[in-house]
DSSP file (Angstrom, degrees, kcal/mol; ACC not computed):
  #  RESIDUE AA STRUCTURE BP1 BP2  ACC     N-H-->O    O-->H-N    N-H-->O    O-->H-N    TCO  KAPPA ALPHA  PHI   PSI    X-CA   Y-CA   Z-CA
    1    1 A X              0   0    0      0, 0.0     2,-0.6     0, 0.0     3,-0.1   0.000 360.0 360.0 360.0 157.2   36.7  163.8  132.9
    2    2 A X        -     0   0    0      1,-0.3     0, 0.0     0, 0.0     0, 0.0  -0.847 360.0 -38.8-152.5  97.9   37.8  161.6  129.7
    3    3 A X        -     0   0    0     -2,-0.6     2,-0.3     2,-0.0    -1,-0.3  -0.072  48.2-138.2  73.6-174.5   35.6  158.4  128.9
    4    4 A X        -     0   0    0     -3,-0.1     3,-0.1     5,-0.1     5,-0.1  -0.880  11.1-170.1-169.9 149.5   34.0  155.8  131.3
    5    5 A X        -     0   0    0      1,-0.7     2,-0.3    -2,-0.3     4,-0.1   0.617  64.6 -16.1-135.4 -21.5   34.2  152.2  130.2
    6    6 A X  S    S+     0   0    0      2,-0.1    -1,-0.7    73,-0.0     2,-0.3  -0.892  98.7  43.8-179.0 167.2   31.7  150.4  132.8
    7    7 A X  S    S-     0   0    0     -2,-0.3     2,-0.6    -3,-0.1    75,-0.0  -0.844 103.0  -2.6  50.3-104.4   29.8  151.1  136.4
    8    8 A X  S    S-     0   0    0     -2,-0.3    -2,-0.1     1,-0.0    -3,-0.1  -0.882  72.6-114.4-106.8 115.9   28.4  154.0  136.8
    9    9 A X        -     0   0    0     -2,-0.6    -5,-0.1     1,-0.1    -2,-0.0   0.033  38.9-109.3 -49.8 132.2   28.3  156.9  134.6
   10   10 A X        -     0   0    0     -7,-0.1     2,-0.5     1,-0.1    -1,-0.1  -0.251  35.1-152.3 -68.6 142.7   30.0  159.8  135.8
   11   11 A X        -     0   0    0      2,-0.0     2,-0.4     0, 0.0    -1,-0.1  -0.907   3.6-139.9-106.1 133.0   27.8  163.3  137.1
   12   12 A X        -     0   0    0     -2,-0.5     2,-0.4    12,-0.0     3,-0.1  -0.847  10.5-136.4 -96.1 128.4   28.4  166.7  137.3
   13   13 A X     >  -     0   0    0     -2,-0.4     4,-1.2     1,-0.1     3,-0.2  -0.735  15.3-156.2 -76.6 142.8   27.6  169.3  139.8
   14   14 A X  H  > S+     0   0    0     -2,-0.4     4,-0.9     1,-0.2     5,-0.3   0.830  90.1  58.4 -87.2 -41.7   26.3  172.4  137.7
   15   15 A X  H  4 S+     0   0    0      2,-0.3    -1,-0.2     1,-0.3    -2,-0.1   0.322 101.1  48.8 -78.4   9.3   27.3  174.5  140.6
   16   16 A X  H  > S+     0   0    0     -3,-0.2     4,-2.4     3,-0.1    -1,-0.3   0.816 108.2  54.6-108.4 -44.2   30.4  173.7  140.6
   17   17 A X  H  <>S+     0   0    0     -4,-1.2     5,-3.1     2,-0.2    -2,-0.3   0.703 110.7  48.1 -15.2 -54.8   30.6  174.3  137.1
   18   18 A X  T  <5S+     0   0    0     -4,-0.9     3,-0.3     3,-0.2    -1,-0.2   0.464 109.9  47.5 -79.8 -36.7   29.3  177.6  137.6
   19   19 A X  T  45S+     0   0    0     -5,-0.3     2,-0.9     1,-0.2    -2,-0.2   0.953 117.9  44.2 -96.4 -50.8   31.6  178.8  140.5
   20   20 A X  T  <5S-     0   0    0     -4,-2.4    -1,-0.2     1,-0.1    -2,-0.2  -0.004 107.2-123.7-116.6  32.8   34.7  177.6  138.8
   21   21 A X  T   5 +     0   0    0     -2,-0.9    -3,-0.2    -3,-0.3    -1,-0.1   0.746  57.2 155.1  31.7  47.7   33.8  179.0  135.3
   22   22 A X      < -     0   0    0     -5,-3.1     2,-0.3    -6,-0.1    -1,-0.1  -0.325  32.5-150.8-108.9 174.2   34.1  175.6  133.8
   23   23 A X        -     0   0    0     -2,-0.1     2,-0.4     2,-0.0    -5,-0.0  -0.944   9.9-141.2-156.3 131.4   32.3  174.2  130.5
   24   24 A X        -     0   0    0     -2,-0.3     2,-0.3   -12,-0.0   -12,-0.0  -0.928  13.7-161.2-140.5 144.2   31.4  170.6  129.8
   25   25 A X        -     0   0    0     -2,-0.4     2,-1.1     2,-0.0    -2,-0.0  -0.926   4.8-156.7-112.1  72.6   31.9  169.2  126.4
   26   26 A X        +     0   0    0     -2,-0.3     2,-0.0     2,-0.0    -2,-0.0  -0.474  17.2 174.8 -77.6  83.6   30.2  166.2  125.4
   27   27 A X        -     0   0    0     -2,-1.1     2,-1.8     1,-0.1    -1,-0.0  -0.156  29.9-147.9 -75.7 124.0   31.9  164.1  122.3
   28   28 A X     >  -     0   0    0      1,-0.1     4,-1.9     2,-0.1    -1,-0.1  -0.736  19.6-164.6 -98.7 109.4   30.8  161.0  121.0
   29   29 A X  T  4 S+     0   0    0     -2,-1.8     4,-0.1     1,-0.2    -1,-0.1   0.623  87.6  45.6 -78.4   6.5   34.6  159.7  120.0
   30   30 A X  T >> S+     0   0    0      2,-0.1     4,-1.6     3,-0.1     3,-1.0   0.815 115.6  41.5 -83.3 -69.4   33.2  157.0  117.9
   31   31 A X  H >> S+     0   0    0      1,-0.3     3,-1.4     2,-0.2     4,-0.7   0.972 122.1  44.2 -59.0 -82.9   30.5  158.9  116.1
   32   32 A X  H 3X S+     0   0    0     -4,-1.9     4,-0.8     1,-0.3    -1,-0.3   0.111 109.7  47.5 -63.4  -0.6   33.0  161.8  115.7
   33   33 A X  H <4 S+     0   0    0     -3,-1.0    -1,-0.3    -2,-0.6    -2,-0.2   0.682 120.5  47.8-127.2 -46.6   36.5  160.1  114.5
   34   34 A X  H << S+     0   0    0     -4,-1.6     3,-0.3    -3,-1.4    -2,-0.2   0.890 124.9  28.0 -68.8 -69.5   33.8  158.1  111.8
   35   35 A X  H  < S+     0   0    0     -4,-0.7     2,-0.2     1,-0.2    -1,-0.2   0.682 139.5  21.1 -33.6 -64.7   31.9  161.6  110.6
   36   36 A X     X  +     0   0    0     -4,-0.8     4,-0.9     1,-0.1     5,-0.2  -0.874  61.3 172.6-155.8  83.2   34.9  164.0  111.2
   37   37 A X  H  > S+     0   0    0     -3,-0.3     4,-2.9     1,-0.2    -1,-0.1   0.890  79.9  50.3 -75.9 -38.8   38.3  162.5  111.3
   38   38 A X  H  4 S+     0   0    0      1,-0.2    -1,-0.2     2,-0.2     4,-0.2   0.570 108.8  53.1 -46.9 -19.3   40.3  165.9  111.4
   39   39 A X  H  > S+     0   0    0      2,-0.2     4,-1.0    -7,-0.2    -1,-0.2   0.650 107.1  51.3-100.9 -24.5   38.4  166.9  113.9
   40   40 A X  H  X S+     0   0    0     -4,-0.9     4,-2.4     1,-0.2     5,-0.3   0.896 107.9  46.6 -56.1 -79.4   39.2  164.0  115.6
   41   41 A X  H  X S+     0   0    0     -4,-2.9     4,-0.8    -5,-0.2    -2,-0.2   0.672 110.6  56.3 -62.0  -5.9   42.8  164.1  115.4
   42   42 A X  H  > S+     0   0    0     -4,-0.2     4,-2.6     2,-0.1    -2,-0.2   0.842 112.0  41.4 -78.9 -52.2   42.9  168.0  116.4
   43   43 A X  H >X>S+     0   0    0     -4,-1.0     4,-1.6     2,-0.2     3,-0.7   0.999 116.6  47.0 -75.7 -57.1   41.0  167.5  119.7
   44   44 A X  H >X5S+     0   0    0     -4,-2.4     4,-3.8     1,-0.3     3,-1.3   0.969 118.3  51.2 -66.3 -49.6   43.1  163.8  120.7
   45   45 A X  H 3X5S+     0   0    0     -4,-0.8     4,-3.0    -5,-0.3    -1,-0.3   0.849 103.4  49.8 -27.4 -59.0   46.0  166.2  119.7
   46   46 A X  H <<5S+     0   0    0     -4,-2.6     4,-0.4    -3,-0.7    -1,-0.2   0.588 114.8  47.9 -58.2 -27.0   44.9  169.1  122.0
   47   47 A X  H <X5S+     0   0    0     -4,-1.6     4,-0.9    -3,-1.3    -2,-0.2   0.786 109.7  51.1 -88.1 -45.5   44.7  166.2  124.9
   48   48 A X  H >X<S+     0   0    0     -4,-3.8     4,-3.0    -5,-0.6     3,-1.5   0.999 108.0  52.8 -67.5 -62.7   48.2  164.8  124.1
   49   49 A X  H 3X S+     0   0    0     -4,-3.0     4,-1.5    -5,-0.3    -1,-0.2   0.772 114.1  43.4 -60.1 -27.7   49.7  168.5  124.3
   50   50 A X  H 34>S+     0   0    0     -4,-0.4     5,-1.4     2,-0.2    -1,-0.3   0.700 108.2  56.4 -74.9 -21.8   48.0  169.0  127.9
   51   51 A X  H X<5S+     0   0    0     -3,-1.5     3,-2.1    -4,-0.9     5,-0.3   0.952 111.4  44.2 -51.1 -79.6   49.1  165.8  128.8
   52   52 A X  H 3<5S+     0   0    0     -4,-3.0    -2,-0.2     1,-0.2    -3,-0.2   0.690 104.4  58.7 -29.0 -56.6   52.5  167.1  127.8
   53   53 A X  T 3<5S-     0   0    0     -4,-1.5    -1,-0.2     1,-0.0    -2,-0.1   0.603 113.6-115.4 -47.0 -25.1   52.3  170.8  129.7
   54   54 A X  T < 5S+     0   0    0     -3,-2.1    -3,-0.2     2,-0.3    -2,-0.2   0.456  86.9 118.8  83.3   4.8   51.8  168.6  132.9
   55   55 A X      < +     0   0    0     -5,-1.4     2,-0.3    -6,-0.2    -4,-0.2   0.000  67.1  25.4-121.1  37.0   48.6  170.2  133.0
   56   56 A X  S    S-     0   0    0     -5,-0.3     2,-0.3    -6,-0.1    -2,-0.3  -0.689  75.1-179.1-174.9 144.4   45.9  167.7  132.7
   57   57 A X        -     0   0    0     -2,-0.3     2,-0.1     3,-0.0     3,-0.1  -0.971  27.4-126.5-151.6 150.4   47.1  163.6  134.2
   58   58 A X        -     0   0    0     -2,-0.3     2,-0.4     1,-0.1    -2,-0.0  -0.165  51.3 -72.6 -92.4-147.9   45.1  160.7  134.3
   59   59 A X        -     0   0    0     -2,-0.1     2,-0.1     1,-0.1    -1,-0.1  -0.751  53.1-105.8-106.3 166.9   44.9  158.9  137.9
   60   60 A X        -     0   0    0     -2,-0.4    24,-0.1     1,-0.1     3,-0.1  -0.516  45.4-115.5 -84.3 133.0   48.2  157.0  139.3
   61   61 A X        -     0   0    0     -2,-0.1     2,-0.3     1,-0.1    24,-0.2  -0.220  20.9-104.5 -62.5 170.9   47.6  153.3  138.9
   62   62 A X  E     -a   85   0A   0     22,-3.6    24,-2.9    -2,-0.0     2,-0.3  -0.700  30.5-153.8-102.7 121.0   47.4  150.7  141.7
   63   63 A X  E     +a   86   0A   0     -2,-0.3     2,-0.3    22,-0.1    24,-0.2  -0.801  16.9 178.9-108.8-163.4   50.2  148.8  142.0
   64   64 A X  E     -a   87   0A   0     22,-1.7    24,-1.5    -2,-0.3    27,-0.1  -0.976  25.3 -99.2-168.0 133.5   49.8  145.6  143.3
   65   65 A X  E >>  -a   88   0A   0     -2,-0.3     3,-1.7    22,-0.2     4,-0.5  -0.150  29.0-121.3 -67.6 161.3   52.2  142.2  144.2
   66   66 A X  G >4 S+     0   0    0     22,-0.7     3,-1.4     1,-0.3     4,-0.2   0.888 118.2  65.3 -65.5 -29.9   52.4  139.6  142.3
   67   67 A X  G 34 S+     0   0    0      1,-0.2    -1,-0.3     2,-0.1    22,-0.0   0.320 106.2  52.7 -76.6  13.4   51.1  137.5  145.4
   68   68 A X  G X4 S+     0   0    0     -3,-1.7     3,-0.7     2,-0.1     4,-0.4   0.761  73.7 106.0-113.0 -10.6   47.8  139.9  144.7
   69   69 A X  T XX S+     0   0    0     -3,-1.4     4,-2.5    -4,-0.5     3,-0.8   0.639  72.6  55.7  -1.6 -72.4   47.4  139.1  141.1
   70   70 A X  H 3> S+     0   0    0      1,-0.2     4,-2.7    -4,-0.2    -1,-0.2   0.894 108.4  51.7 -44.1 -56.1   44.2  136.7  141.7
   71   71 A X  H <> S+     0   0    0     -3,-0.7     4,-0.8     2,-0.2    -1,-0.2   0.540 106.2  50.4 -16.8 -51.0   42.4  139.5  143.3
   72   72 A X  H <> S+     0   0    0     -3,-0.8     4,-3.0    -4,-0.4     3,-0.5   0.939 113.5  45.2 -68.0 -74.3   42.9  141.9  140.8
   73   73 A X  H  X S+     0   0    0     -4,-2.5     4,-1.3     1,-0.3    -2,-0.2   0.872 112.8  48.8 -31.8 -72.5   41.7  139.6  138.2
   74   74 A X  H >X S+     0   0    0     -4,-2.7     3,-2.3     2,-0.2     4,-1.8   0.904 108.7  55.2 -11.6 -70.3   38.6  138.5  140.3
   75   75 A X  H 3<>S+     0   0    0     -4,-0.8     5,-4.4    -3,-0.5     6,-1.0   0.910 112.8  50.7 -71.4 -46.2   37.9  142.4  140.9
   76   76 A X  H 3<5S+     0   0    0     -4,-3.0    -1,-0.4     1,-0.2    -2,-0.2   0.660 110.6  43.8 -54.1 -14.8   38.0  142.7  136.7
   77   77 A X  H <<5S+     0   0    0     -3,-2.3    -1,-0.2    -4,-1.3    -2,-0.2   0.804 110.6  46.3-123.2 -12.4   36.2  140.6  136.1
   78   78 A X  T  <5S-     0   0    0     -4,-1.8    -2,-0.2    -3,-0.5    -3,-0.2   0.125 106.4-124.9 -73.0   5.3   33.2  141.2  138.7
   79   79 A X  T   5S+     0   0    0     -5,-0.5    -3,-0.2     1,-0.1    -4,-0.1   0.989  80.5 120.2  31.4  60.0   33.8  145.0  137.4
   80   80 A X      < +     0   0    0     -5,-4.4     2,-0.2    -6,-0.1    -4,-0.2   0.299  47.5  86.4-133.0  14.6   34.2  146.2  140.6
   81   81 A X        -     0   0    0     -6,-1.0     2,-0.2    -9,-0.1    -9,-0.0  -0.520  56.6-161.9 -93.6-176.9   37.7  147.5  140.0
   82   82 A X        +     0   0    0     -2,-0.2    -2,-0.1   -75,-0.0   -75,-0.0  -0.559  42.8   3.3-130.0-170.1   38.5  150.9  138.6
   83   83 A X  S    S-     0   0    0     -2,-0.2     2,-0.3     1,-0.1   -22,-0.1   0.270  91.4 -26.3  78.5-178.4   41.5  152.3  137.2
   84   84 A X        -     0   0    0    -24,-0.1   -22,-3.6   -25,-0.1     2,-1.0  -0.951  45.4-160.6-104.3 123.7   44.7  151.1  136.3
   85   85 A X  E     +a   62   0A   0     -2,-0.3     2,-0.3   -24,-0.2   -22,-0.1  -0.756   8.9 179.6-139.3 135.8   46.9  148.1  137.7
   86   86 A X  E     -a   63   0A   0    -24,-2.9   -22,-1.7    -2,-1.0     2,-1.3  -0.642  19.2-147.9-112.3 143.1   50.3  147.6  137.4
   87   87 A X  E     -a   64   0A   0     -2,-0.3     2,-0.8   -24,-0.2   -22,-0.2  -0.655   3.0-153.6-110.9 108.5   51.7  144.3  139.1
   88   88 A X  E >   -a   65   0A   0    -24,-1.5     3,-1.4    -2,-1.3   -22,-0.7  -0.567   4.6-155.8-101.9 139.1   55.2  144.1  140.6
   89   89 A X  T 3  S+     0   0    0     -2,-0.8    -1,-0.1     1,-0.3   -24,-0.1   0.439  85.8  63.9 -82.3   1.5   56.4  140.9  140.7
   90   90 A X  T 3  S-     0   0    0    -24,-0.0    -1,-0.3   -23,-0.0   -25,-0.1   0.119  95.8-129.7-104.2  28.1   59.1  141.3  143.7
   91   91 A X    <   +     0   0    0     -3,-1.4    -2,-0.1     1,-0.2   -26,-0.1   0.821  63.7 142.3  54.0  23.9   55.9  142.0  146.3
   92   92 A X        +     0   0    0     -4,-0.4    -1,-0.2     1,-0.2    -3,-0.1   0.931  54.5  63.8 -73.3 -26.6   58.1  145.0  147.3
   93   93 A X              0   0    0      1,-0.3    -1,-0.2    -5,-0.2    -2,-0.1   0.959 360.0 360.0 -49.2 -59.8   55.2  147.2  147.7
   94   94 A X              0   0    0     -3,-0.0    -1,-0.3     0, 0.0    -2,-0.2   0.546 360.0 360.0 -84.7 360.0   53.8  145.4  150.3
């Protein structure tokens, strides 16, 4: 998991951690880019180059018609969307 920007903070199960011999790493990217700017750019690096491999993705965005546009907006602006939303403006999704 990579940031949170508003609802609910995200949780980890420890036992899931634990069976899948996983590590979590918390960075304050603020604190740390201000403090330790090399250190900064090494790790955003290390994320870009997994990015890259295929081996780490963020989550596919929503798309959404144009004719859903208001909706979207609304949903931003109650923060009760998530995500990413991409709008196409020929309704062909639907």
């Amino acid at each position: 998991m990579i940031g949170f920007t508003s609802g609910v903070i995200p949780q980890v199960k420890v036992n899931r951690l634990l069976l899948h011999g996983c590590e979590v790493v918390g960075v304050y990217w603020g604190l740390q880019k201000e403090h330790d700017l090399l250190g900064f750019r090494l790790g955003m690096q290390h994320l870009l180059d997994l990015v890259g491999q295929g081996r780490m993705a963020g989550p596919e965005p929503h798309a959404v018609g144009f004719s859903d546009v208001v909706g979207v907006l609304e949903a931003l602006r109650n923060r009760t969307a998530s995500g990413k939303f991409v709008v196409l403006t020929d309704d062909s999704h639907s």
